[in-house]
C-alpha positions in Angstrom: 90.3 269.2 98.2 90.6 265.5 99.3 92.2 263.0 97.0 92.3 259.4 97.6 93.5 258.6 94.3 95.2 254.6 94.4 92.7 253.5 97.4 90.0 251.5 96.5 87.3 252.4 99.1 86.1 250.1 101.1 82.4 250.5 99.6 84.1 250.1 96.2 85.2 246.8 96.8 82.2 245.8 98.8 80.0 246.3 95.7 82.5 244.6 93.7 82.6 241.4 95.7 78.8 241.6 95.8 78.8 241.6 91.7 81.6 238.8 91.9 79.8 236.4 94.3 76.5 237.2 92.5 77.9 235.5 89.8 79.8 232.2 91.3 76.7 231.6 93.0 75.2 231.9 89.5 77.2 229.3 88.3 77.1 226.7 91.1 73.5 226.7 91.5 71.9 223.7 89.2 70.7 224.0 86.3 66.6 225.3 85.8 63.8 223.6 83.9 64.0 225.6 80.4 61.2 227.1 78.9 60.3 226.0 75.1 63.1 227.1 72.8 61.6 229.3 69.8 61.5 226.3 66.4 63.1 229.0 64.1 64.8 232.3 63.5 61.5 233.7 62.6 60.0 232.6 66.0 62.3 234.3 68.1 60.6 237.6 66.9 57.1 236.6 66.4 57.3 234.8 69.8 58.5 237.9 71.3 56.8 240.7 74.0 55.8 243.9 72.6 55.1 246.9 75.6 54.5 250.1 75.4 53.3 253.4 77.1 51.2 256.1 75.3 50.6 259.3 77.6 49.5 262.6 77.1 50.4 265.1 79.8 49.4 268.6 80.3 51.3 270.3 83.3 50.7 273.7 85.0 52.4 275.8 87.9 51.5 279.2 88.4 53.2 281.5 90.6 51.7 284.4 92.8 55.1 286.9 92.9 57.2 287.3 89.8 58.5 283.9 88.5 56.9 282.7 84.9 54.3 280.5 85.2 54.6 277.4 83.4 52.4 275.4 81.0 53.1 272.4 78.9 50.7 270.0 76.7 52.5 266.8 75.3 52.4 263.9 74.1 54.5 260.7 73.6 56.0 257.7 75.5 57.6 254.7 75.2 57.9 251.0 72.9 60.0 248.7 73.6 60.2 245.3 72.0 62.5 241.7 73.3 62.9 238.8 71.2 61.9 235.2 72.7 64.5 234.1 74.6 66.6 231.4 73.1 68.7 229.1 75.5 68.0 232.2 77.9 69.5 235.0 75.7 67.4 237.7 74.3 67.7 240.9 73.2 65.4 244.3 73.4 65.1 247.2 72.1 63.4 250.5 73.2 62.6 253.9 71.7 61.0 257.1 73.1 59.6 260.2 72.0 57.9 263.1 73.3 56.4 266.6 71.1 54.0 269.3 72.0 54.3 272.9 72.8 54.4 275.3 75.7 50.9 277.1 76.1 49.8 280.5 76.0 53.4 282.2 76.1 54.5 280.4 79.4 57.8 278.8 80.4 58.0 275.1 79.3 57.3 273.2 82.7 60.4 271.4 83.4 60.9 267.5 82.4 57.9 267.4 79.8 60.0 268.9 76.7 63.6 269.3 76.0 64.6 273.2 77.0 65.3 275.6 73.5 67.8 278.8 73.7 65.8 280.1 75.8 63.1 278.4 78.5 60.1 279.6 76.6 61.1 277.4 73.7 60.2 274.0 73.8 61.8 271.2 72.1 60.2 267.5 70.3 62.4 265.1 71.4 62.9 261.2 69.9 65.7 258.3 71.1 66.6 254.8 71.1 67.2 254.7 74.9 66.9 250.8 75.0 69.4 248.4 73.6 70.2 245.3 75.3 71.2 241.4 75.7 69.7 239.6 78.4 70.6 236.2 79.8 68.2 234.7 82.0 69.4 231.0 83.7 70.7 229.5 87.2 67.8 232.2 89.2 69.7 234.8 87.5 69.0 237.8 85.4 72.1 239.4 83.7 71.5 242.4 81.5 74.4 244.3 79.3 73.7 247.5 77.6 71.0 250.5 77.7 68.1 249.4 80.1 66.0 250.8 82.1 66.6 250.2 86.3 64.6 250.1 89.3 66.8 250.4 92.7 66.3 252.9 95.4 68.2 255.3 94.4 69.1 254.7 90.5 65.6 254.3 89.2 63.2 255.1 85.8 61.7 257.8 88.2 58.6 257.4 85.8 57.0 260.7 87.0 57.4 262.3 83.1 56.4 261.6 79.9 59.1 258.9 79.3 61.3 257.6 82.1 65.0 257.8 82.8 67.1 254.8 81.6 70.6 253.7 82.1 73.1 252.0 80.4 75.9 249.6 81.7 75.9 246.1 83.6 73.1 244.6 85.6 72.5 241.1 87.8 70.1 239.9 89.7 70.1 236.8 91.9 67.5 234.8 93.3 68.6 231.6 94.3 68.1 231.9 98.0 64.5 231.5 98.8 62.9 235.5 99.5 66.4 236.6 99.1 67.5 239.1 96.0 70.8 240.1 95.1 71.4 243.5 93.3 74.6 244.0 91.5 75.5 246.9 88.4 78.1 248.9 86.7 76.4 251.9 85.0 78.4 253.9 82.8 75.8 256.5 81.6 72.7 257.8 81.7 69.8 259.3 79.9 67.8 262.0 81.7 63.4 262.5 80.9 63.8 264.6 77.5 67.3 263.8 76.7 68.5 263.0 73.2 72.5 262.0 74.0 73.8 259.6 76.8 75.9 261.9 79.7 78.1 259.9 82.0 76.5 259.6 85.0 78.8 261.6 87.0 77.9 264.7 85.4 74.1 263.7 86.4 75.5 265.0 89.7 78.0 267.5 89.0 76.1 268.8 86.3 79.9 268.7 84.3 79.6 267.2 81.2 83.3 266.9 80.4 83.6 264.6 83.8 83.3 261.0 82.7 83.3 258.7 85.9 80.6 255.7 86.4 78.8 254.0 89.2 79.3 250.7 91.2 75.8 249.8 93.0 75.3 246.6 95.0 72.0 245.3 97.0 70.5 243.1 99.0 66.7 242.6 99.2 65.3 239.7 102.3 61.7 239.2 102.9 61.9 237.4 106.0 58.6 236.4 106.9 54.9 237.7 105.1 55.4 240.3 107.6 59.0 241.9 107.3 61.2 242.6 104.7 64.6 244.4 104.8 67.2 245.7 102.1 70.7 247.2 102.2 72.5 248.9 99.4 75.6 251.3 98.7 76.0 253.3 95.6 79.7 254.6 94.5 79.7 257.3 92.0 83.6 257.0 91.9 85.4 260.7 92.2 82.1 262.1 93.7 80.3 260.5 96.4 79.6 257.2 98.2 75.4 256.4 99.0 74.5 254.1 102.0 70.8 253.2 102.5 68.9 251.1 104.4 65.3 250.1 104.9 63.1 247.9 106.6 59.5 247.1 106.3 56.2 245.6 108.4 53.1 244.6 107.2 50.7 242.9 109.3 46.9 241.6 108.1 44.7 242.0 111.4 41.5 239.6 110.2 40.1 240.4 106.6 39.2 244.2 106.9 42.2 245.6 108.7 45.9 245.9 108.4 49.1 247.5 110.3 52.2 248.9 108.0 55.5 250.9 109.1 58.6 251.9 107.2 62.2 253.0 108.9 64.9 254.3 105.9 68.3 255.6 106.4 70.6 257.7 104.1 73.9 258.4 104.0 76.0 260.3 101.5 79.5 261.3 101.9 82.0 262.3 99.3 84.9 260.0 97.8 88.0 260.7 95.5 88.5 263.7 94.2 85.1 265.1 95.7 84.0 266.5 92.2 80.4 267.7 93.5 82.5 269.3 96.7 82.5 268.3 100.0 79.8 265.9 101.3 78.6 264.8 105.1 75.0 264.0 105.6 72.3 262.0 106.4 68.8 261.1 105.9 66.5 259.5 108.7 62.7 258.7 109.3 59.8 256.3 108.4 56.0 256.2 108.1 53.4 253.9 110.0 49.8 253.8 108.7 46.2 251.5 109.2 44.3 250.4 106.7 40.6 249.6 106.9 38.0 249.0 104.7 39.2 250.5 101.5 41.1 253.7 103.2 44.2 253.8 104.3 46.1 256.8 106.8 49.8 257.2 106.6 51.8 259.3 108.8 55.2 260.5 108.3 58.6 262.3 109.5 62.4 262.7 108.6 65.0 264.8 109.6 68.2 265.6 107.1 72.0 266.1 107.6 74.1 269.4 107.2 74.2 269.1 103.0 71.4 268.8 100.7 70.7 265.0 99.4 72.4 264.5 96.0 69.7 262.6 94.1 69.4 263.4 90.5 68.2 259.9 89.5 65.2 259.6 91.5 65.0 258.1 95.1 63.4 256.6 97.8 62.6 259.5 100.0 61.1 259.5 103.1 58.6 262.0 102.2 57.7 262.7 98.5 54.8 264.5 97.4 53.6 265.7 94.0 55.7 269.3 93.9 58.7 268.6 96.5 60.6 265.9 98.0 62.3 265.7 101.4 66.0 266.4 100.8 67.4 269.6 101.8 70.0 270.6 104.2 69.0 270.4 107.8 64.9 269.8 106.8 62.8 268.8 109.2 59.4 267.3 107.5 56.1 265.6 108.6 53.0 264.4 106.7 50.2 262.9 107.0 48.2 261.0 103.9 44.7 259.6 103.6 43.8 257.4 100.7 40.9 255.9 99.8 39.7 253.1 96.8 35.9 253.3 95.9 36.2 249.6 94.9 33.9 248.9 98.2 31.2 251.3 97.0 31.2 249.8 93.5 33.2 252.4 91.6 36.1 249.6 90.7 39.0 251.5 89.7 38.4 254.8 90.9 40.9 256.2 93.8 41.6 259.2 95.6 44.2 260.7 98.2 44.8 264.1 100.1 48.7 264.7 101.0 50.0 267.2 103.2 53.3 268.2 104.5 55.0 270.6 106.4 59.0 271.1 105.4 61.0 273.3 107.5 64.3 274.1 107.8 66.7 276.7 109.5 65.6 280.6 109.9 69.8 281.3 109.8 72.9 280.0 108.7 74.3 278.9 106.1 71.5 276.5 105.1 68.7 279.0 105.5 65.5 278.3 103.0 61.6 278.8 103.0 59.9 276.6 105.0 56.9 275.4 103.5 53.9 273.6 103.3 52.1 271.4 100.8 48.6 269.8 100.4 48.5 267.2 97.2 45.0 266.6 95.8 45.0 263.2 93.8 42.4 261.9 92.3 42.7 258.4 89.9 40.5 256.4 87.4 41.8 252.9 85.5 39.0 252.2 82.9 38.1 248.4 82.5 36.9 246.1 79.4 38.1 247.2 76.0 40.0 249.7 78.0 42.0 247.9 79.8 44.9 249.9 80.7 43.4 253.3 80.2 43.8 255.7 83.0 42.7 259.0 83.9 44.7 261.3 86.6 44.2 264.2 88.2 46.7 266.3 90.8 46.6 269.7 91.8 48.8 270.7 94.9 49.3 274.1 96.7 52.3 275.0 98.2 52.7 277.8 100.4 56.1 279.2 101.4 57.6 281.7 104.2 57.6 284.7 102.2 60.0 286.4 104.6 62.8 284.6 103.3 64.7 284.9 100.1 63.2 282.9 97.6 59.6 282.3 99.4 56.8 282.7 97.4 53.1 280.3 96.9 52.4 278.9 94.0 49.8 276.3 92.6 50.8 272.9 90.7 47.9 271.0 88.6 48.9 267.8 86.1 46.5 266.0 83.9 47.4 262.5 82.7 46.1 260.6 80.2 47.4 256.9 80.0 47.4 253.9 77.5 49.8 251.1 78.8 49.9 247.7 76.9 
């Protein structure tokens, strides 16, 4: 086992320095117009923003061999309240809940409810899982406590009934024109249906009595309307270090038509005392797509490294799909994707897209799984008027493995949301 205990990494101190200049920039840059302070005590919370999410979820995935199907109805979602900001310090608080039931004897469907003894019994679950001072001045946003986090690879990964939130240190910097800086410590984390904060080295490791946190740094440049890039590095200290890049084009050819490509690259490779065992791999590939009068055609590939892509916190993958996400060892994947908004035919609101992709990976060695393939069937509706920010959703995806390997077998996926956000 490597140990590299009394080195700071190189990627360590690079994220440090990033956090460090973050903030003397901070300081030097002059002073912005203030907003109007709150005239009381009382004001700061009856001046304040109140936001929530109501969602009702009802998940399905049926199997055709001999693993449990799974159904789950629930309910729940998220309120979260911050105060007025006064001389640019506020404070928030958030609280989440989720309760329901598994249906007609099935497994509970992983994420929706917290897992009993056993994974037939499903759990209510309730938390604070925001708690927070913010200071917003100088183009900068600095945030201490439990918040919730949206980088490329630390994220809400809002795909649940309630999203995943982190606590620590966060700053963001924006006093370069179309330039953002990213810096955080994060200490802990708090998965979908989770009651009690974990550090988030075990969010990896899946060891609970580990107790390590993250450094993450980032840089974010939109360089012209057309192209924007962004760098970042993530150490999980005693575990692993994450490198990714990205870089973006967008083109508008006349009114009706436009151009778009992405190019990503991942790295992960494992630091300090390699608690999650050795790490060496890689993650490459991008998308390019047309859009034209209301539909829009994506087309994708990525190739993977020689170890699976450690990503329990949601991520930026090249190729993610209702059911499966690109990330293990030595997978091959590509996908196409056509979308289409009825807005033009006077349905305003109303959206649809068919996804499919085909993930292989090797037929021996030590990294042999089922290839597969998957077709995603998405269809969306955001009500209007007095329902402004209703939604209707509705997925089904089919996913057919190579039975000829261990583990292959088809099943079906279907989700129905129903969404209230205010």
């Amino acid at each position: 086992m490597k140990n590299r205990k009394g080195k700071i990494p190189p990627m360590k101190v690079a994220a440090i320095l990033l956090i460090s200049s973050v903030s003397s920039t901070t300081m030097a840059t002059a002073t912005t117009e203030q907003e109007p302070q709150p005239d009381s005590l009382a004001s700061v919370f009856t001046q304040g923003k109140l936001n929530g999410n109501i969602r009702s979820l009802l998940f399905s995935r049926t199997f055709d061999g001999t693993t449990e199907d799974r159904t789950t109805l629930t309910i729940g979602g998220n309120l979260r309240f911050e105060t007025a900001p006064l001389y640019g310090v506020s404070a928030g608080v958030g609280f989440k809940t989720g309760v329901g039931d598994n249906l007609d004897d099935h497994e509970v469907y992983r994420g929706l409810l917290a897992l009993g003894e056993t994974p037939f019994d499903a759990e209510n679950y309730a938390a604070l899982d925001e708690y927070y001072l913010r200071y917003n001045n100088w183009d900068t946003d600095l945030i201490l406590g439990a918040q919730q986090i949206e980088t490329p690879w630390l994220r809400a990964h809002d795909i649940r009934l309630t999203p995943k939130k982190y606590r620590g240190f966060a700053v963001v910097n924006n006093s370069i024109e179309k330039v953002a800086f990213h810096g955080y410590y994060i200490e802990k984390w708090l998965n979908w249906t989770s009651e009690d904060w974990e550090s988030i080295t075990s969010g990896i490791t899946g060891n609970l009595d580990e107790n390590e946190g993250a450094l993450a740094g980032g840089v974010v440049w939109q360089l012209s309307d057309m192209f924007k890039i962004q760098g970042w590095d993530y150490y999980f200290n005693e575990v692993l270090n994450t490198f990714y890049m990205q870089a973006g084009y967008d083109q508008e050819m006349g009114s009706d038509y436009s151009l778009f490509a992405s190019l990503k690259y991942f790295n992960q490779t494992d630091v300090g005392d390699a608690l999650d065992g050795s790490i060496d791999t890689f993650s490459a590939g991008g998308n390019i797509g047309l859009a034209a009068y209301g539909a829009k055609f994506i087309a994708y590939y990525g190739s993977n490294g020689d170890d699976k892509l450690r990503v329990p916190f949601g991520g930026d993958w090249i190729v993610s799909m209702q059911v499966n996400n690109h990330e293990r060892a030595e997978e091959d994947v590509w996908a196409v994707q056509l979308k289409y908004n009825f807005e033009r035919l006077g349905a305003k609101g109303l959206s649809a897209d068919v996804f499919y992709g085909s993930f292989n990976t090797p037929d021996s060695g030590e990294n042999i799984s089922p290839d597969f393939d998957e077709i995603d069937f998405n269809l969306q509706y955001k009500l209007g008027g007095w329902f402004e920010g209703c939604s209707v959703r509705l997925r089904y995806a089919f996913i057919d493995q190579d039975e000829d390997v261990a583990g292959g077998e088809d099943y079906s996926d279907g989700r129905i949301y129903l969404q209230y956000k205010f």
